[in-house]
N, C-alpha and C positions, 0 to 999 in steps of 0.2 A: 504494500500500500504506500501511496506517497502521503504527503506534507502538503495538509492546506494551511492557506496564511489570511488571517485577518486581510480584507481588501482596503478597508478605510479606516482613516483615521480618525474619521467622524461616526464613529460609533461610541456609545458607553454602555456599558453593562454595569446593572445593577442587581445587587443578591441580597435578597434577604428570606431569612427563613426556605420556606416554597415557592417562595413569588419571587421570582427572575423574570427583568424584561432589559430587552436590547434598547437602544434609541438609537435609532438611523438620524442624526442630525441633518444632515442634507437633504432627505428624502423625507424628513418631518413622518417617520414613520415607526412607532414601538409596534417592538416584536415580543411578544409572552409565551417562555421558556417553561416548560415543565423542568421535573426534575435532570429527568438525562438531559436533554436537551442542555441545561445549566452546566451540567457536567463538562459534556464537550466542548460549548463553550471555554471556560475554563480553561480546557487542556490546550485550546487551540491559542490562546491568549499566551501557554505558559509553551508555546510552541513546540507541542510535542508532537509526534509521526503522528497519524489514522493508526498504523498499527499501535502504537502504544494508547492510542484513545478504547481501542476496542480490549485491548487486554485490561485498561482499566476500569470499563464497562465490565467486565468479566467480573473483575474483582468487586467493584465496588454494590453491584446490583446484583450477582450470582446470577447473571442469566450464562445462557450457552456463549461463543463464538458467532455462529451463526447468527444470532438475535444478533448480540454487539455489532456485528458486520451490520448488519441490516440498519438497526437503529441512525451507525455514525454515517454511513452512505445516503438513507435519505434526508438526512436535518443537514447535511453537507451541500446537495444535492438544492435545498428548500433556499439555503444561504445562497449559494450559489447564483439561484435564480433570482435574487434578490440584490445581488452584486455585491452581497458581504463578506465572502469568502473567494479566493482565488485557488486552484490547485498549485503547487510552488514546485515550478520546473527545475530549480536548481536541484532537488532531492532525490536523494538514490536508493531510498528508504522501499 
């Protein structure tokens, strides 16, 4: 799996409790983050692989692989389309 990377800088995320939301500053647009969702988040912030998001989907939630796959591909996928995430060509991950 590669390495996606925050696209903008004009994003903030906010965490508290269960309630996580994005704010697309430019786009004037909050996005509300379930738990996983918050998770990866997170991980992408602390710029870690997809592979290492789904192994700590693994760990943190006890689901399968397969879920964790699932789960970090379509909220990646969702960002994505939203222009908040980029896939990061430089990674060999």
């Amino acid at each position: 799996m590669n390495k996606s990377r925050v696209a903008k800088d004009a994003v903030l995320a906010e965490f508290a409790g269960e309630d996580s939301i994005l704010l697309d500053i430019e786009a004037r647009r909050y996005h509300r983050l379930n738990e996983t969702a918050a998770f990866i988040w997170k991980a992408l912030e602390q710029k870690a692989s997809n592979a290492d998001v789904v192994t700590g989907l693994m760990s943190e939630f006890e689901v399968s692989r397969e879920k964790a796959e699932e789960s970090v591909q379509r909220f990646l996928s969702e960002l994505s389309d939203r222009g908040l995430v980029r896939a990061d060509s430089d990674s060999k991950v």
